[in-house]
N, C-alpha and C positions, 0 to 999 in steps of 0.2 A: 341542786337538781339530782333528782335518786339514779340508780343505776338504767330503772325500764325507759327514764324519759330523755337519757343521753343519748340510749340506744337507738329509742326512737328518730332522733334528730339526725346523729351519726348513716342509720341505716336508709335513710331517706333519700328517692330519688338511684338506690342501688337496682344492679341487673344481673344476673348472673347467664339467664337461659336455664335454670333448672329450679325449681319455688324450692327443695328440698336440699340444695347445699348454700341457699338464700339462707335457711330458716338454723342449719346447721351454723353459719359462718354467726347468724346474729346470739347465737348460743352462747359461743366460743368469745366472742366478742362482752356479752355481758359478765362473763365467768373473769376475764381480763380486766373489768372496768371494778370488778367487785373486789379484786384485792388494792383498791385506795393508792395506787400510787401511780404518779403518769407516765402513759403509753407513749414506746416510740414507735412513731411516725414515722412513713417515707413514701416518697411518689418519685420514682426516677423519669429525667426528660433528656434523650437523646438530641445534643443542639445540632441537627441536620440542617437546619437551615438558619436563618440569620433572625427571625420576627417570628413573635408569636402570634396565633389566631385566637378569634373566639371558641375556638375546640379545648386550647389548651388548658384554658379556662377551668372548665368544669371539675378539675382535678385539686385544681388547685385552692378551688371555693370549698371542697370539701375537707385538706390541708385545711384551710381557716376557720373550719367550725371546729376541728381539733385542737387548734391553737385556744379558740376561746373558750373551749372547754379546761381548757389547763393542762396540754399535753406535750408533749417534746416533738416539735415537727422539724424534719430531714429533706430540704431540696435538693434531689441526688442528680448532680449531674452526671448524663453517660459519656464520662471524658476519656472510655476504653471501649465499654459498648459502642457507641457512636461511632468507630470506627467500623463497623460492622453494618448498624443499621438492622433495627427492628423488624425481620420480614413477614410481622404477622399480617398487617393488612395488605402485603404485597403481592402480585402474581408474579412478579421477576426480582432478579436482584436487586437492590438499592446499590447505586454508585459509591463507592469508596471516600470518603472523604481525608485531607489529610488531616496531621494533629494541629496546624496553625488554625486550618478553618473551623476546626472544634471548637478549639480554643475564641477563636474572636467568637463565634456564635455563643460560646458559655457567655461570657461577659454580659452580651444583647440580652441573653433569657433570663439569666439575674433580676439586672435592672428589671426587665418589662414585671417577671413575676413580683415586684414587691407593687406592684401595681393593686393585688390580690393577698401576700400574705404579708403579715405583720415583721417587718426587717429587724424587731428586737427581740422576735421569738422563735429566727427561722434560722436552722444551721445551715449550710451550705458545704456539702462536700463534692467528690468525684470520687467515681470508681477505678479511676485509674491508678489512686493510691496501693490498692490494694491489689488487683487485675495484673496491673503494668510487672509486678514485679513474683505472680505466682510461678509458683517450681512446677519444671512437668512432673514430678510425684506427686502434688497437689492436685495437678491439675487429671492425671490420670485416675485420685480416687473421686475426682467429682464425676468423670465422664462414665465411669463405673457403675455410676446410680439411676443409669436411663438408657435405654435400648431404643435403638433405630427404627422397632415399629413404632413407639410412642411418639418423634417425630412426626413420621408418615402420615397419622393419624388428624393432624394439623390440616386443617379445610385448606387451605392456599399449597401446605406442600403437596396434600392428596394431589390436590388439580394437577397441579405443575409437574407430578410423576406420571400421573396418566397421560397426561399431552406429550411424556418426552421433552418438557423443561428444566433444564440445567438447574439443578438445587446445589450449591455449596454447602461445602461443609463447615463454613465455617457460619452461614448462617441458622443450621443445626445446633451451635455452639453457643449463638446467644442468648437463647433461653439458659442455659446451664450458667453462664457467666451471670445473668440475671438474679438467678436464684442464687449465685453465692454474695450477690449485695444484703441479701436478706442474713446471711449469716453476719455478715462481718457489722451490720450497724444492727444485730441482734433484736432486730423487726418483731413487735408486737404487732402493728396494721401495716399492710402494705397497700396503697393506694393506685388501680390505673384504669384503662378503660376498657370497657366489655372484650373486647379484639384480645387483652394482654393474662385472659384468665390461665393459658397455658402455661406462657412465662412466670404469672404469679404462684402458680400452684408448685412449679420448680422447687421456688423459694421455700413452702415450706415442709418438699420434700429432704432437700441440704439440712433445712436445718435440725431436723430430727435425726438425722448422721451426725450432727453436733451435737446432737443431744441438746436442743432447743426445742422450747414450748414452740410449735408452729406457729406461723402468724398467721392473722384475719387477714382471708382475702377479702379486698373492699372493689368493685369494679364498678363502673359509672356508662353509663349509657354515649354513644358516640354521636357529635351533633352533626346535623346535614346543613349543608353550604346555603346558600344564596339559592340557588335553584330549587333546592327543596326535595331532593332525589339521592346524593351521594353525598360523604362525609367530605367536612371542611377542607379544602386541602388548598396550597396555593398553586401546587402542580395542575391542579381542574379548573382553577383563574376562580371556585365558588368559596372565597374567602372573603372576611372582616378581622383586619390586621389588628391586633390592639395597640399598635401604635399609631393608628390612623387618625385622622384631626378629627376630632366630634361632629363636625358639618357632614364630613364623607361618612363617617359612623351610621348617624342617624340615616343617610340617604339611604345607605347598604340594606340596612335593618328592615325601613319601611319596602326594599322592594323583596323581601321575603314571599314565597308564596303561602296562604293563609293555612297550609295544611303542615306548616313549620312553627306556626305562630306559639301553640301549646305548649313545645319540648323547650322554645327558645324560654318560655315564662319557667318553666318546672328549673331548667338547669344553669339560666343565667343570671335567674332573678332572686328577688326573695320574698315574691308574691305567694302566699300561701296558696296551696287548691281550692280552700273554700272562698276563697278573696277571688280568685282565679275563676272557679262557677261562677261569681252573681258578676262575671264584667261579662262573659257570655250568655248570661240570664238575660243582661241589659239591652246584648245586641238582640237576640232572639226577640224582646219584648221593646223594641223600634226605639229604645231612650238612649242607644249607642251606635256609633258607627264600628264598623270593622275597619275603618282607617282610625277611629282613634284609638281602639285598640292597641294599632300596631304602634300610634304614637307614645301611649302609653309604656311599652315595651322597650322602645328605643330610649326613651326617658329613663328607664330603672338601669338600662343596661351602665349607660353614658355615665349616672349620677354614681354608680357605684366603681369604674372606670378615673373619672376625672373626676365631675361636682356639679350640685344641682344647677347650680346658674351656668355652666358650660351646658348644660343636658336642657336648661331653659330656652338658651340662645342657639341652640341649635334646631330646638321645635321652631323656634321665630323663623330662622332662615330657611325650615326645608317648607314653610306654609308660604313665605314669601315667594321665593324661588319655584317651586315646584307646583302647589297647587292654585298659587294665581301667577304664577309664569313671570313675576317680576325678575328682574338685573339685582341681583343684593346689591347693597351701596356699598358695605367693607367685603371686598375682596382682597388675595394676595397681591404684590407690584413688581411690575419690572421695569428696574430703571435702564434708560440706552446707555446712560452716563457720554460720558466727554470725548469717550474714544468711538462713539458709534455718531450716525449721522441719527435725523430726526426721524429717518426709518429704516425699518431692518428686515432681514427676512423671516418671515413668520417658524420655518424649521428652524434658526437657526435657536431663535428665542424656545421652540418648544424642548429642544436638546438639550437645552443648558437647564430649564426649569424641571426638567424631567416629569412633566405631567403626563398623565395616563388617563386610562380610558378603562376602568376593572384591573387585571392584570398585565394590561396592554400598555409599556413605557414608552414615550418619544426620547429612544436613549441614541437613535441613529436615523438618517437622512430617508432610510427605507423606513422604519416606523412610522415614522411622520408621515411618510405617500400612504402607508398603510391606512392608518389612522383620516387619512383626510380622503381615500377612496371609502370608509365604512361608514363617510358622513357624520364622522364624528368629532367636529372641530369646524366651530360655528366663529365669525367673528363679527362683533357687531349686532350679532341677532340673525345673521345669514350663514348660512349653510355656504363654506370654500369646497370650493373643486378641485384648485391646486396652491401651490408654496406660493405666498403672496409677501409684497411689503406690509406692513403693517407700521402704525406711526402712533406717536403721543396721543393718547387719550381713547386708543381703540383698546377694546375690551375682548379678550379672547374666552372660549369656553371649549373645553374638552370630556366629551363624553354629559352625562349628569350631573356628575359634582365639583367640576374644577373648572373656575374662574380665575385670570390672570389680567390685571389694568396695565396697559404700556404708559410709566410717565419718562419724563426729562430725568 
């Protein structure tokens, strides 16, 4: 593959907001590709939380066209940033996290991302190698290299200084700490999302003070949730977990609103755009449905996640279940066992099973009233109104996608 047509591949599906430092970054990028030897990579992921989305995604798909391209790709944990917390797309502080819960969250994001890159081509560090342990003389000539209006200038801190919202300084800080990742793993492309082009461009303000070739900034487009209005997030309840069971997958997927359906095919698939036109030729021209579209969608998503025969049996169940309203026959079970009688109370069984409803868990005796005031906790095929016995052989359902058989 020659240099135009990596670039092509590489630069695909990028956003910047400006066509003219688009056109620069893919310049720079081919000038990089043309001296023959492979590019280091990196896409840093702050573990704030425990699970990754289908947002994270996107980042990481594009990590693996680099891998197969033949390059050195860096899964940069933020195991010092994440202390801090990224506050570009935020209008307030992000809560503090401590270093345990970093720590167990690193672990979770590992595993999940090898879901997406290749585990024998992917290093894996943290920036707290390096962060944890900088001298304030370091640290004084990095903060040297940026003034407090260039901050300011940030759409979220603007806001938040106009209103008279509290800005830390130490959330000022993580762009800077950002951009000295790019020095120290000597960053040819740096990888994140459209939100993170401030932080990225830090990076290769540092490293020209080190006297480094700057890196490519590469920025990806941010997906919207479930609703189809604001970005993924699990804080908004408009998430698709990628540890979720492909049944609940697919269900999430098909209830997209149709005006999400195109960004989810460009950025989760590997449906080409012109393969992409003739499946909306088809609808336009009455030989397609816009449900099988969407089944279409949820199939690529799922087979490239798990596998085609999981992304098979999961179209079976959401056509059984859903569009002719059958009972699926393999459901999850719950046994009473020896110590329960032959019935029990329905909260007690939804607590322990912690089934949900979106982002709504029966983790306590009040979710469950919640959950069974919102009508959403059917048993039998009947809509409950309160905490009931339930016995051998009754079948519970919560919310869409989650079915529970009580056996012996």
């Amino acid at each position: 593959m020659n240099i135009q047509e990596q670039s092509k591949i590489l630069m695909n599906n990028t956003e910047y907001g400006d066509e003219k430092l688009k056109i620069n970054m893919q310049k720079e990028l081919e000038k990089k590709l043309s001296e023959g030897r492979p590019l280091n990579i990196y896409c840093g992921y702050d573990p704030t939380a425990v699970d990754l989305t289908l947002g994270h995604i996107i980042t990481m798909r594009k990590l693996r066209e680099f891998q197969e391209l033949g390059h050195n790709v860096t899964f940069l944990i933020g195991g010092f940033t994440g202390l801090i917390g990224d506050p570009s797309d935020k209008d307030k502080k992000r809560p503090m996290l401590s270093h345990e819960q970093l720590k167990n969250n690193a672990k979770e994001y590992t595993r999940q991302a090898y879901k997406i890159l290749d585990p024998r081509l992917t290093t894996i560090r943290s920036n707290e190698e390096w962060l944890e342990n900088l001298s304030s003389k370091e640290f004084i000539r990095l903060c040297s290299k940026f003034t407090v209006a260039q901050f300011l200038e940030r759409d979220n801190f603007s806001k938040r200084w106009k209103s008279n919202d509290a800005i830390y300084l130490s959330e000022f800080l993580y762009a800077l700490m950002q951009g000295y990742d790019a020095v120290k793993l000597a960053s040819d492309v740096q990888v994140g999302g459209s939100d993170q082009l401030f932080n990225l461009m830090a990076g290769r303000i540092l490293q020209r003070e080190f006297n480094q070739d700057p890196q490519v900034v590469m920025t990806l487009p941010i997906l919207v949730g479930t609703d189809g209005k604001i970005r993924m997030s699990k804080s908004t309840g408009n998430f698709i977990g990628l540890e979720e069971p492909p049944n609940e997958m697919f269900g999430k997927i098909m209830s997209i609103p149709d005006n999400a359906v195109e960004s989810y095919f460009k950025l989760l698939t590997s449906v080409s755009d012109d393969d992409f036109l003739k499946l909306t030729k088809a609808i336009d021209n009455k030989a397609m449905k816009k449900i099988d579209l969407k089944k279409k969608l949820a199939v690529e998503i799922i087979t490239g996640l798990f596998s085609i025969s999981e992304a098979t049996q999961s179209e079976k169940y959401f056509e059984e279940t859903f569009q002719k309203r059958n009972i699926p026959s393999i459901m999850n079970e719950y046994s009473l066992g020896y110590q329960e009688s032959n019935e029990c109370k329905l909260s007690k069984i939804l607590i322990k099973t912690q089934l949900s409803n979106g982002d709504k868990y029966a983790s306590s005796l009040s979710e469950v009233r919640r959950l069974i005031s919102q009508n959403a906790v059917s048993v039998n095929g009947l809509k409950i109104d309160e905490d009931i016995e339930v016995k051998i052989g009754d079948e519970i359902r919560v919310g869409r996608y989650k079915f529970l058989r009580i056996i012996q």
